[in-house]
C-alpha positions in Angstrom: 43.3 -9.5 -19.5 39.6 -9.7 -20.2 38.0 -6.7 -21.6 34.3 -6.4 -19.7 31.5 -6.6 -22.5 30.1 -3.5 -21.2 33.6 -1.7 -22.0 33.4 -3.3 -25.9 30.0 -2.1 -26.2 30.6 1.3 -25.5 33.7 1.5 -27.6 31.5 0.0 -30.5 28.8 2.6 -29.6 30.6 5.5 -29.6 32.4 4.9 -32.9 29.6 4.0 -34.7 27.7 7.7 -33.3 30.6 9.6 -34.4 30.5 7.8 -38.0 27.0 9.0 -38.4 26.6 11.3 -41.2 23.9 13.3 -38.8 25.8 13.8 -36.2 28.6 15.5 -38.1 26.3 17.7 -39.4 25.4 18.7 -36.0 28.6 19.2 -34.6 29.1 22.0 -37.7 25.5 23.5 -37.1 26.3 23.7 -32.9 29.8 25.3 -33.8 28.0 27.7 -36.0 24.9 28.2 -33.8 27.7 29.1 -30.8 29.9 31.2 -32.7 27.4 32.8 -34.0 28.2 34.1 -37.9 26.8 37.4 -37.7 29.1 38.6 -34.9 32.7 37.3 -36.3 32.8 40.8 -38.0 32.5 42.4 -34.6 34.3 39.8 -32.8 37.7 40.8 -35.4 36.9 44.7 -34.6 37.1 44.2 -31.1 33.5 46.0 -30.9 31.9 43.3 -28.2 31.6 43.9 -24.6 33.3 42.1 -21.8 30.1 40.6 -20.8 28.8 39.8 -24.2 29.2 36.1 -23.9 27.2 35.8 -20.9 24.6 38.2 -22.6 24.6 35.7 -25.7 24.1 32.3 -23.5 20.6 32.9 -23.1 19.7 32.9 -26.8 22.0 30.6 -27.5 20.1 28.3 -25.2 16.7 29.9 -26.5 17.8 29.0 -29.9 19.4 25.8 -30.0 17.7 23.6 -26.8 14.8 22.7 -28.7 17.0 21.1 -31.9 19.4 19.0 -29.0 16.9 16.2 -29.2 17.0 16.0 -33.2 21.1 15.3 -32.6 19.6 12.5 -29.7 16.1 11.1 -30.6 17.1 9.8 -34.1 20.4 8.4 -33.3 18.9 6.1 -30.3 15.8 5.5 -31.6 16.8 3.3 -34.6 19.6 1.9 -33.4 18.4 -1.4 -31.3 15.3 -2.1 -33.7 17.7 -1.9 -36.5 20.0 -4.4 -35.7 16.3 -6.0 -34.7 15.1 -6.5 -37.9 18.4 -7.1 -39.7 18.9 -10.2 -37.5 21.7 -8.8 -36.2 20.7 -8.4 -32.2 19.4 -12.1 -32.5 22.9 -13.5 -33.4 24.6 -11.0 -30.8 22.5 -12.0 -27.8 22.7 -16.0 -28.9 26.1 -15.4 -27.5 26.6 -15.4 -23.8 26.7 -11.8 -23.8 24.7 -10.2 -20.4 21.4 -8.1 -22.0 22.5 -5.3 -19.2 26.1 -5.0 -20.9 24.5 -4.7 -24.3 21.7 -2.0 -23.1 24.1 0.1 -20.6 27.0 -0.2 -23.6 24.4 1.4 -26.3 23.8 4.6 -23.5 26.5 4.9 -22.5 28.6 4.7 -26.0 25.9 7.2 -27.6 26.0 9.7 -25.0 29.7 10.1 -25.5 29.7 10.5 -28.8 27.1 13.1 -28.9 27.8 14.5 -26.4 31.5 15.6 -27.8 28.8 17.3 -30.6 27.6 19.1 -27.7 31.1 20.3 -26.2 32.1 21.0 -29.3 29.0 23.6 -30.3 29.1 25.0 -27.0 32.8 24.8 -25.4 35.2 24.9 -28.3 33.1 27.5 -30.0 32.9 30.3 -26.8 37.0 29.5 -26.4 37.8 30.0 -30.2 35.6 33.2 -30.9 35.0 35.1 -27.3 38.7 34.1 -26.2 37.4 33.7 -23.1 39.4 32.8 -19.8 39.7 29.6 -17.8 38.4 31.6 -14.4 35.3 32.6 -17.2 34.1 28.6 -18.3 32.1 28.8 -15.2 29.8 30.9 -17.1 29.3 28.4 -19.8 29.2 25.5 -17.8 25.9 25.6 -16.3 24.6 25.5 -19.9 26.9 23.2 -21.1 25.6 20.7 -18.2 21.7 21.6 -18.8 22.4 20.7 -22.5 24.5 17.1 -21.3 21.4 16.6 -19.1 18.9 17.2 -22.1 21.2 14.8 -24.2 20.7 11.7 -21.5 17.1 12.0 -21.6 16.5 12.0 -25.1 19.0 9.1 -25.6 17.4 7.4 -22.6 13.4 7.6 -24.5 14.5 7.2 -28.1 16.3 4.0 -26.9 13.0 3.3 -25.0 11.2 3.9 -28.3 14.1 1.8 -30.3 13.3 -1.4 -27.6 9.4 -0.8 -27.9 9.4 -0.5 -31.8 8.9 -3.6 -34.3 9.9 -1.3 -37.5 13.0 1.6 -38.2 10.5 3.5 -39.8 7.8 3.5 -37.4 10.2 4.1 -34.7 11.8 7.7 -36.4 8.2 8.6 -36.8 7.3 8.3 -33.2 10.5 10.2 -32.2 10.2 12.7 -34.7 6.7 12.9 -33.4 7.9 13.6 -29.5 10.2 15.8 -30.3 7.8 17.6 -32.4 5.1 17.4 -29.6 7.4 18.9 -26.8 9.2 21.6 -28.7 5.4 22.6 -29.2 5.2 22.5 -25.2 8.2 24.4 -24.7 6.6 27.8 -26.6 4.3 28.3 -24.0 5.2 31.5 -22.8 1.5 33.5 -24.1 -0.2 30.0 -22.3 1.7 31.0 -19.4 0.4 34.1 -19.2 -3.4 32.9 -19.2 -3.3 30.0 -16.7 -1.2 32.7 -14.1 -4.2 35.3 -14.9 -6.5 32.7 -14.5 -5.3 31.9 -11.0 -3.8 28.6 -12.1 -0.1 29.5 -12.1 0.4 26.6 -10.0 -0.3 24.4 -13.6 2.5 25.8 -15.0 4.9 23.7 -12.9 3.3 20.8 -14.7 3.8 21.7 -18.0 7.9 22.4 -17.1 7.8 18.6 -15.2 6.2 17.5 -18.1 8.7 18.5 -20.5 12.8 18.4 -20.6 13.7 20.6 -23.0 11.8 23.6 -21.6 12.6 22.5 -18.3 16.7 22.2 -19.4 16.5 25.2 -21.0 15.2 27.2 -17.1 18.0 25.0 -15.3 21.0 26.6 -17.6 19.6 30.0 -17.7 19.4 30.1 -13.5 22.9 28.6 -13.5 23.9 31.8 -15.5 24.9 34.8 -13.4 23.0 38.1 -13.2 20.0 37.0 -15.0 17.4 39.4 -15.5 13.3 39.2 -16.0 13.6 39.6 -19.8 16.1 36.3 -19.6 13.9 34.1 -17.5 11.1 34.9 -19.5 7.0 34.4 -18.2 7.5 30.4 -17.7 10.9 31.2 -15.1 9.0 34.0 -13.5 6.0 32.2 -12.5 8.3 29.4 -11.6 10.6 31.5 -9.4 7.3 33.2 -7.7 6.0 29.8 -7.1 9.4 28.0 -6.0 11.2 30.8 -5.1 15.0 30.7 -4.7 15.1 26.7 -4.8 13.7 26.5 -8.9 16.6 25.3 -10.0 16.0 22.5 -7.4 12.7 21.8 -8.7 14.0 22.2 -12.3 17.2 19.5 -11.6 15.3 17.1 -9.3 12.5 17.1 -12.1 15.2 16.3 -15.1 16.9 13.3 -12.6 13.6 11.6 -12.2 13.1 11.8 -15.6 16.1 10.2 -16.8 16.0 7.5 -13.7 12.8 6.6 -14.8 13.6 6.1 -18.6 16.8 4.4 -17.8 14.7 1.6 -15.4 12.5 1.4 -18.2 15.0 0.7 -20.9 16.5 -2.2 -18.8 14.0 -3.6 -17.4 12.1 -4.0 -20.8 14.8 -4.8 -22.8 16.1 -7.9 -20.0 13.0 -9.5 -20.0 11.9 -8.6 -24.5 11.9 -11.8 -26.4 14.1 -11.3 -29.5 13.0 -12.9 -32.8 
């Protein structure tokens, strides 16, 4: 039986992500940002409330969204001009190998294997410390999913970075750089607050389209029951006073278009590169 290429790629991926020195490290710092150190004294006395898990999820997500893309943006930013200027790529594609199953076996094979970082922080962590009920993982799962959707994204651009970039180095630097320039973007609470005086809330829903990780961070907080004003913060109040009760439609249809779009881009540039 003939194994697809796609299927050998992704296998090759995946193991290779989970050898990486940095992302064991972050599947220790997501455990440890989840559990959450400084409650493991209360969690043993039995002193946390029923709902204290849900209360947690949104600074957990506050906390730890804008590092996801540092588990992402490195990871899939060196990996194709690597294997570029080590010669490597040039001897696999010399092969009759489909550039598609090459491309679609790097996503797919990193996004597994980072994303079992990401289940791990979040999943594994809430079940372990908060011994928390089956019928209760629908709390954690909208968060879980923003976090999966984040993850695809910034695979999805630092691979477009890795296909665009000529050197290793220059290629960290640019991601480094974006995530740097976003998690910037995604503090603007007090700038929220100025355009909505202004009269110019309207401008906020560009600064969410324009960025994922803010934008990822509003989707899993409305996916979390009971939310309150203090949760949503200024960005999610101007957002549900100007979308009303369909923001997290705005918030999800924003995120897909993003990631359609970067994936289209990855292929089609990467079919038609020239690799020397």
């Amino acid at each position: 039986m003939k194994v697809p290429p796609v299927l050998v790629f992704v296998i090759h991926n995946f193991f290779e992500g989970i050898r990486t020195r940095w992302v064991l490290i972050y599947t220790a710092v997501f455990f440890m940002l989840s559990v959450n150190i400084p409650m493991l004294v209360l969690i043993s006395a039995r002193y946390l409330p029923p709902d204290y898990l849900e209360a947690y999820l949104t600074a957990l997500m506050a906390l730890s969204f804008p590092f996801l893309p540092l588990l992402s943006l490195p990871l899939s930013s060196t990996s194709i001009v690597d294997e570029k200027e080590s010669g490597l790529l040039e001897f696999i594609l010399s092969n009759p190998i489909p550039r598609l199953s090459y491309i679609a076996g790097k996503l797919l094979g990193h996004f597994f294997s980072t994303s079992l970082v990401i289940l791990a922080g979040f999943l594994i962590a809430a079940l372990l410390a908060y011994n928390i009920r089956l019928e209760q993982a629908t709390t954690v799962l909208p968060v879980v999913g923003a976090a999966l959707l984040l993850n695809a994204i910034m695979l999805s651009l630092g691979t477009l970075i890795s296909i665009l970039s000529k050197r290793k180095v220059t290629a960290l630097m640019i991601a480094i750089f974006t995530w740097f320039l976003m998690t910037v973007l995604s503090d603007i609470g007090s700038l929220s607050i100025l355009v909505s005086v202004a009269g110019s809330a309207p401008f906020v829903l560009f600064f969410v389209a324009v960025n994922p990780i803010e934008a990822c961070r509003l989707l899993g907080i409305y996916g979390i029951k009971n939310v309150g004003l203090t949760e949503l913060g200024s960005v999610g109040l101007i957002l549900r006073h100007l979308v009303g009760g369909g923001a997290w439609i705005f918030l999800l249809s924003v995120q897909v278009i993003w990631l359609a779009v970067l994936i289209s881009l990855c292929l089609l540039i990467f079919i038609r590169a020239e690799i020397s």
